[in-house]
C-alpha positions, 0 to 999 in steps of 0.5 A: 500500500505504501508504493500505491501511496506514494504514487497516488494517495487517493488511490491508496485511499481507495483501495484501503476503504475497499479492503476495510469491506473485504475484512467486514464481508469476512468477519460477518461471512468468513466462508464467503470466498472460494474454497481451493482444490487443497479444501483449506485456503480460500479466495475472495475478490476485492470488489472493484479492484484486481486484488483478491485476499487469500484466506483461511477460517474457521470458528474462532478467526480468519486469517489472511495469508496474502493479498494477491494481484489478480494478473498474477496467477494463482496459485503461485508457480513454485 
């Protein structure tokens, strides 16, 4: 975020605001995303931007593994 913020602040800012959905759709749906073929991680689209959160939950928290550029491929070539 902070490369992002210094290119473009409001841009930061945006994008920020759209994670800060992401995290409240999460805590009130944490099984809103994708499941992934290994049954464990899951993947959901920040809305109106490339990234998407890859995360993991269960009773207690979500955990989010990494945040993902959707140009990227997924998953992740070793």
């Amino acid at each position: 975020m902070r490369f992002i913020a210094q290119e473009n602040p409001n841009a930061a800012r945006a994008l920020s605001r759209r994670f800060d959905e992401v995290l409240r759709v999460l805590g009130r749906f944490p099984e809103a995303g994708t499941i992934q073929p290994n049954g464990i991680e899951r993947i959901l689209q920040a809305k109106g931007t490339p990234y998407r959160l890859i995360y993991r939950s269960d009773v207690a928290e979500v955990v989010i593994l990494r945040i993902w550029h959707g140009a990227r491929s997924w998953p992740p070539v070793s």
